[in-house]
C-alpha distance (Angstrom), angle and dihedral (degrees) to the residues before:
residue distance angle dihedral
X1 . . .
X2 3.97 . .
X3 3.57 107.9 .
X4 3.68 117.1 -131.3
X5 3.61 98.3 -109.4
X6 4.06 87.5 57.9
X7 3.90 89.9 47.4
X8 3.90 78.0 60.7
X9 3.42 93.8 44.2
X10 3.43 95.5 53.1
X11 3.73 102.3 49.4
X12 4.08 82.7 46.9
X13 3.64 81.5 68.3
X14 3.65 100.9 45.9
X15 3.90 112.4 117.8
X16 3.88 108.4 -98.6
X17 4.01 108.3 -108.3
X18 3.53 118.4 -98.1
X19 4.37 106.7 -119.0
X20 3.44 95.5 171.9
X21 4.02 118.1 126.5
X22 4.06 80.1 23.1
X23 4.39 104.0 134.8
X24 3.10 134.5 -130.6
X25 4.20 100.3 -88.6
X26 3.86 80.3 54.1
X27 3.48 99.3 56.9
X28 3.93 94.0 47.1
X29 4.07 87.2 51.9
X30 4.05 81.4 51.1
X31 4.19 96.5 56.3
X32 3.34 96.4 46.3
X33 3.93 90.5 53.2
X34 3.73 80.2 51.4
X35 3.81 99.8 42.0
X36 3.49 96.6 -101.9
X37 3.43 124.8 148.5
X38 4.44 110.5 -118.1
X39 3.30 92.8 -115.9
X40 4.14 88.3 59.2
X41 3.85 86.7 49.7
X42 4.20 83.9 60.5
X43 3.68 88.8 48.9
X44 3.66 100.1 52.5
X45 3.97 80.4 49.3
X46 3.60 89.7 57.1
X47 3.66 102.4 40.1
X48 3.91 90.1 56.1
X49 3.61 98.2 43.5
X50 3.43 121.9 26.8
X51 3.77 92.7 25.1
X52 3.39 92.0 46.0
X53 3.90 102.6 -140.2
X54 3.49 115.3 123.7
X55 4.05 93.7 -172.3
X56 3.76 121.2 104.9
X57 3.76 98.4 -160.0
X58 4.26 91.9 66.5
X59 3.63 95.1 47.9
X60 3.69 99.0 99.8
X61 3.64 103.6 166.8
X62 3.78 79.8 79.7
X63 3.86 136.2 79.6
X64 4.12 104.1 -96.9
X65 3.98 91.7 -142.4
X66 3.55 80.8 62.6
X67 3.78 97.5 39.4
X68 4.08 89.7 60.9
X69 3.94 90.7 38.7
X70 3.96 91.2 56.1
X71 4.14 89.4 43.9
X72 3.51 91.1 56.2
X73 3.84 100.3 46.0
X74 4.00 100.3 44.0
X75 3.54 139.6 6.2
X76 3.65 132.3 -144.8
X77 4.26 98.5 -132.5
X78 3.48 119.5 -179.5
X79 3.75 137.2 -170.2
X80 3.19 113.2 -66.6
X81 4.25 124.3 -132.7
X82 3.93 102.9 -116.7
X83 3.63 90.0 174.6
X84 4.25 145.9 -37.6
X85 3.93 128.0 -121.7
X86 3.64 110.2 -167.2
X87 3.97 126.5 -161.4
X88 3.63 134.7 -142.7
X89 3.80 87.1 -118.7
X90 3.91 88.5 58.8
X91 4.20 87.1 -104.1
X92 3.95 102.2 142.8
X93 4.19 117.9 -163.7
X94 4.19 115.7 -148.5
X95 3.33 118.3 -152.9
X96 3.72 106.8 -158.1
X97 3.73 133.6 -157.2
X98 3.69 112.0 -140.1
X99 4.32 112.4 -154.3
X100 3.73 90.2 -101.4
X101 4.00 98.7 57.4
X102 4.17 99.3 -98.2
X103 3.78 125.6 107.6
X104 3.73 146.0 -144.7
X105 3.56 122.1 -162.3
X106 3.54 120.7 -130.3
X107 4.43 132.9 -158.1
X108 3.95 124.5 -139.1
X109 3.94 92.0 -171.5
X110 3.75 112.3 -173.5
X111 3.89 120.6 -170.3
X112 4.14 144.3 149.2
X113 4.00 87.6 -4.1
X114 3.95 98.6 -51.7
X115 4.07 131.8 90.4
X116 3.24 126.7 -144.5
X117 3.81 124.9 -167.3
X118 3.97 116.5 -146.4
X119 3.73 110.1 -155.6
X120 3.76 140.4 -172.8
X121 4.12 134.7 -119.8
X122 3.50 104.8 -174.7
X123 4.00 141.6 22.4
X124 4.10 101.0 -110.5
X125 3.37 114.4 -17.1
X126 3.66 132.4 -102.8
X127 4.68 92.8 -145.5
X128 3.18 92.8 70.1
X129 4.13 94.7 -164.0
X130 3.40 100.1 -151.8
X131 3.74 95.8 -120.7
X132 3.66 94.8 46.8
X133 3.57 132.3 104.1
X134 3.77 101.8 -155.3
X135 3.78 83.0 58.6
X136 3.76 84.3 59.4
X137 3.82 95.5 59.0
X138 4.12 90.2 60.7
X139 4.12 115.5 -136.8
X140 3.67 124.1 -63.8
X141 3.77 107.8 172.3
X142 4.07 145.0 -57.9
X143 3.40 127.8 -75.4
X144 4.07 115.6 -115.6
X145 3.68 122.2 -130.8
X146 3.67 96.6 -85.2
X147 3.47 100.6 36.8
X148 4.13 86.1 59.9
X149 4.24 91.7 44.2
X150 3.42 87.7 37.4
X151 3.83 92.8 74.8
X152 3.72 99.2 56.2
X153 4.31 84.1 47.3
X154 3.60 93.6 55.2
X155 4.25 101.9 36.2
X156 4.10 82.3 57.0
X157 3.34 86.1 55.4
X158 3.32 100.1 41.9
X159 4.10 101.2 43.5
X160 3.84 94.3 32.9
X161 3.87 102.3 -103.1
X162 3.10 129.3 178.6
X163 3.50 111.7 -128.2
X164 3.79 116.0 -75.7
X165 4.16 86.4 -16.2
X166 3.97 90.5 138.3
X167 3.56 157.8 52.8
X168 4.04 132.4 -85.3
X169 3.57 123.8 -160.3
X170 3.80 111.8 167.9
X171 3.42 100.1 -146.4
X172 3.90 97.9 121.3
X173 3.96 122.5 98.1
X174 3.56 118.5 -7.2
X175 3.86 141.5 2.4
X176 4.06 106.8 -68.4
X177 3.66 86.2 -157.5
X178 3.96 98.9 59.5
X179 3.85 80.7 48.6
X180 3.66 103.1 56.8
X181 3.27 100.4 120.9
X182 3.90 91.4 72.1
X183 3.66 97.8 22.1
X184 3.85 99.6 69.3
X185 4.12 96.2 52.5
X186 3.85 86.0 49.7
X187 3.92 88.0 46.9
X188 4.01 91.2 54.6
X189 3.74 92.3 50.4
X190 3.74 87.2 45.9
X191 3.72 95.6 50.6
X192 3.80 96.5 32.4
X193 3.85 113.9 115.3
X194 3.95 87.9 -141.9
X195 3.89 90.3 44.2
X196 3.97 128.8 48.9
X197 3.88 83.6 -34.4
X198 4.01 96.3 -145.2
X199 3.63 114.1 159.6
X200 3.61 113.2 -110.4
X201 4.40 82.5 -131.9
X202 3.95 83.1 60.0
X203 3.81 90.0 62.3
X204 3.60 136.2 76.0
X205 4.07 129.3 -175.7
X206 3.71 111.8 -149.5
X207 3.99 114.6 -154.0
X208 3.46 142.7 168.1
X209 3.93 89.9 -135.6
X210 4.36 105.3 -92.1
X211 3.65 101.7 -175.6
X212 4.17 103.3 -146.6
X213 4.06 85.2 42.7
X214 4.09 90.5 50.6
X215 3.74 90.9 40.2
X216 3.70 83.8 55.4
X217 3.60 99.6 36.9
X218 4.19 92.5 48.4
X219 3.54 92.4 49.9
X220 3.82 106.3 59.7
X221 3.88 110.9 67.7
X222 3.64 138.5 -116.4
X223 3.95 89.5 20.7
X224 4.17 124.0 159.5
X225 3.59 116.6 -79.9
X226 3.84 117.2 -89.0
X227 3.86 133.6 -131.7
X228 4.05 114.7 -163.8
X229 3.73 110.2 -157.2
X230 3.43 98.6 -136.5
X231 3.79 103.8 161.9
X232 4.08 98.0 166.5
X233 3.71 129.0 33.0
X234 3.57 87.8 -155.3
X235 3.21 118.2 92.2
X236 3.86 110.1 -146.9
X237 4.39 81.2 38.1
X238 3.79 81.3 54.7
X239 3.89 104.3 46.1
X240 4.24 86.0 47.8
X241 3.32 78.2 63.3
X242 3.60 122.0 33.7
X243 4.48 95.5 30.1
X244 3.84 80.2 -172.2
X245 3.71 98.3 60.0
X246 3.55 96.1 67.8
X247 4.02 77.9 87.2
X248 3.42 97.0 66.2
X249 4.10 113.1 37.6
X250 3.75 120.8 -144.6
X251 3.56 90.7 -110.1
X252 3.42 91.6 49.3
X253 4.16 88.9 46.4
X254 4.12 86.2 51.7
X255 4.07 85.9 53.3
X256 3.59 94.0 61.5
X257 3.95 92.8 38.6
X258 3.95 85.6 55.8
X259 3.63 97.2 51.7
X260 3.50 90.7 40.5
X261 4.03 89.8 53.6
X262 3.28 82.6 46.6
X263 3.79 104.7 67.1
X264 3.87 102.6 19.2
X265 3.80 130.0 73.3
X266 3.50 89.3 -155.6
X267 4.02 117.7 90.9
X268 3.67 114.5 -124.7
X269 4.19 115.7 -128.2
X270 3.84 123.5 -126.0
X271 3.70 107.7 -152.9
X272 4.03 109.3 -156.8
X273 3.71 120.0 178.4
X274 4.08 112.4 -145.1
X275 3.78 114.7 -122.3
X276 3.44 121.7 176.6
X277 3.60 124.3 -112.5
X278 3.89 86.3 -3.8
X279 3.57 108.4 71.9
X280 3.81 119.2 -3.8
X281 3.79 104.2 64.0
X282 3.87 114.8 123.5
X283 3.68 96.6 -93.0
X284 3.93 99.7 50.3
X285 4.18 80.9 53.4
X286 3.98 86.0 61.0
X287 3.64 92.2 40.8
X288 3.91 89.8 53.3
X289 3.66 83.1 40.8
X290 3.97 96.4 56.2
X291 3.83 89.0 43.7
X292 3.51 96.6 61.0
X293 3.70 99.1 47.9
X294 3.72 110.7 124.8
X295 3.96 93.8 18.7
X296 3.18 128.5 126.9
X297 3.98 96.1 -138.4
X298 3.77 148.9 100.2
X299 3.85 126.6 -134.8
X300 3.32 122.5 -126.3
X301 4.41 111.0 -155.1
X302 4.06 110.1 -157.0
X303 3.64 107.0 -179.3
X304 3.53 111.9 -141.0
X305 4.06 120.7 -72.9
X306 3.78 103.5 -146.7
X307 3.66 124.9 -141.5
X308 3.91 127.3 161.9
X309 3.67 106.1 -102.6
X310 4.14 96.5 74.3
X311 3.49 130.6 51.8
X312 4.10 96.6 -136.6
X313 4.15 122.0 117.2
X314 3.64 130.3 -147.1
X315 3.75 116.7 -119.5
X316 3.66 123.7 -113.5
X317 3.66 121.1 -99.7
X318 3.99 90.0 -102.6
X319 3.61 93.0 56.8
X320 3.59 94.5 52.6
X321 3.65 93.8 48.5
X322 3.58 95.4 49.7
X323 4.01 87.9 48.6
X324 3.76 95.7 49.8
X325 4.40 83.6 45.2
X326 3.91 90.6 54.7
X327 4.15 87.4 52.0
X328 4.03 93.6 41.2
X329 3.99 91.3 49.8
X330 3.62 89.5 46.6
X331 4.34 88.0 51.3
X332 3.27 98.9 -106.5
X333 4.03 125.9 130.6
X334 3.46 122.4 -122.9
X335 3.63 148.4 169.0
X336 3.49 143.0 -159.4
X337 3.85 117.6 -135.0
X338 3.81 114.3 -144.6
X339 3.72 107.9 -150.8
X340 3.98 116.0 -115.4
X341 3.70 125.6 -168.0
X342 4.33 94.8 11.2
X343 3.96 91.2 137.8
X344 3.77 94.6 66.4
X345 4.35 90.1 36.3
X346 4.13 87.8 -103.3
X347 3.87 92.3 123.0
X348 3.66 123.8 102.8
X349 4.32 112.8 -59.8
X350 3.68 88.6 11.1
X351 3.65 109.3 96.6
X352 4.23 116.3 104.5
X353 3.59 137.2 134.1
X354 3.86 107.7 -154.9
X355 3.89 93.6 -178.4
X356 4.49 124.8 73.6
X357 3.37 128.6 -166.5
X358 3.95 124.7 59.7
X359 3.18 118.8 -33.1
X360 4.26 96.8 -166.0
């Protein structure tokens, strides 16, 4: 038998438990299993996130006895930096090492004075767009909490940031709204004055349109922006594309974008990627057009970023003008997206690690 004093031993040894991406409420519940006072359990919150120091032994508004008590019972791991890809254009591409040995691949996307930080949901992606290459990498698992606010944490470190000087668009790895479970909690630290203190205007949810997610999402107020990626208005075009969105009909899609113009000031984006000789002839421009009547939203055109694992083409520059005239003359607001970061695969569709295990 294991004597008591190895039973001790043993859970001496145990790997501390990983707290980060815990909120607020959490950390309260946590100092009063330590004797803390509540009002300590708000400061640990705020020394980890919106001071940004995730070590116990500097946080001196706090009792050292239970400084070294909380250091040896969890740990505040983040993701680590398994390598950098830097554009031309300035764009830079993380890979990050998650505490089990996958990765996610993160964007610090600077342009016109303002950064933006791409970020991912999900290792893989279940979608599978047909003309992206996360798709191609299958689905893995979700991200936790702190594995999704860890990204923004580390890329200020990383790129120099000052705190919550930027924009996030999750529109990296993974469908946010097949991950809601884990996304919301990291979205209230995000958005929390006492936490990362982003402004929920400075963020942007990218989905494909999942109806029980958006049901969810819609119904809780003063949520992040969304972007649907919309990409056809027709609806076989569409389900070529998107297999998944046969779940959610474009009628159905144009239900939830009504009720959402409905209540919000705020004008919802439609992403839709370019792809020649598939969707951005004159006709599918209409079609967009005729969908959006009535909205209260603004399309965003992304020409296709190639890469060698799919057969699609980008339009030419002509095309997408004359696709993005057909929408303005029939009132509706577009842009054009120019691609940032597409010589190390950090553009739009692009992101993918094919490989597991460590990568250090």
């Amino acid at each position: 038998m294991l004597s008591m004093t190895g039973t001790r031993a043993a859970a001496e040894n145990t790997d501390p438990a990983n707290i980060f991406g815990m909120d607020e409420s959490r950390f309260v519940n946590l100092a009063s299993e330590m004797s803390l006072k509540p009002f300590q359990g708000r400061e640990i919150y705020r020394w980890i996130y919106r001071k940004r120091n995730v070590d116990p032994g500097s946080w001196t508004s706090l009792p050292a006895s239970f400084r070294k008590r909380f250091a040896a019972r969890y740990s505040l791991e983040l993701p680590k930096v398994a390598s950098v890809l830097e554009s031309r254009d300035g764009t830079k591409k993380f890979l990050l090492l998650l505490r089990d040995g996958l990765s996610v691949e993160a964007v610090y996307i600077p342009q016109n004075g303002r950064v933006t930080l791409c970020l991912s949901t999900q290792v893989g992606c279940p979608v599978r767009c047909a003309f992206c290459l996360t798709g191609k990498m299958g689905f893995t698992r979700n991200l936790t909490p702190g594995e999704i606010v860890g990204q923004p944490f580390v890329l200020e470190r990383e790129c120099g940031l000052d705190d919550n000087s930027y924009n996030v668009v999750f529109m990296g790895m993974g469908e946010p709204l097949l991950n809601l479970e884990n996304l919301k909690p990291a979205l209230g630290i995000m958005t929390d004055p006492d936490g990362l203190g982003i402004s929920r205007r400075r963020i942007t949810v990218s989905t494909i349109g999942v109806r029980k997610g958006l049901e969810e999402y819609l119904a809780v107020p003063g949520m992040p922006q969304l972007a649907i990626s919309l990409h056809s208005a027709s609806e076989e075009t569409r389900k070529k594309l998107i297999p998944a969105a046969k779940e959610l009909p474009l009628k159905d899609l144009r239900g939830f974008l009504q009720d959402a113009s409905r209540k919000n000031r705020e004008r919802i984006s439609l992403e839709y990627v370019m792809l020649d000789g598939i969707n951005c002839e004159p006709e599918d421009a209409r079609q967009l057009a005729r969908f959006c009547s009535g909205l209260k939203v603004k399309v965003n055109l992304i020409p296709f970023n190639p890469h060698p694992y799919v057969d699609f083409k980008k339009p030419t520059q002509r095309k997408a003008i004359a696709f993005q005239d057909i929408l303005a003359e029939m009132r509706i607001s577009s842009t054009i997206r120019q691609s940032r970061g597409s010589d190390i695969s950090a553009a739009c569709g692009q992101l993918a690690v094919f490989h597991k295990g460590k990568q250090r």
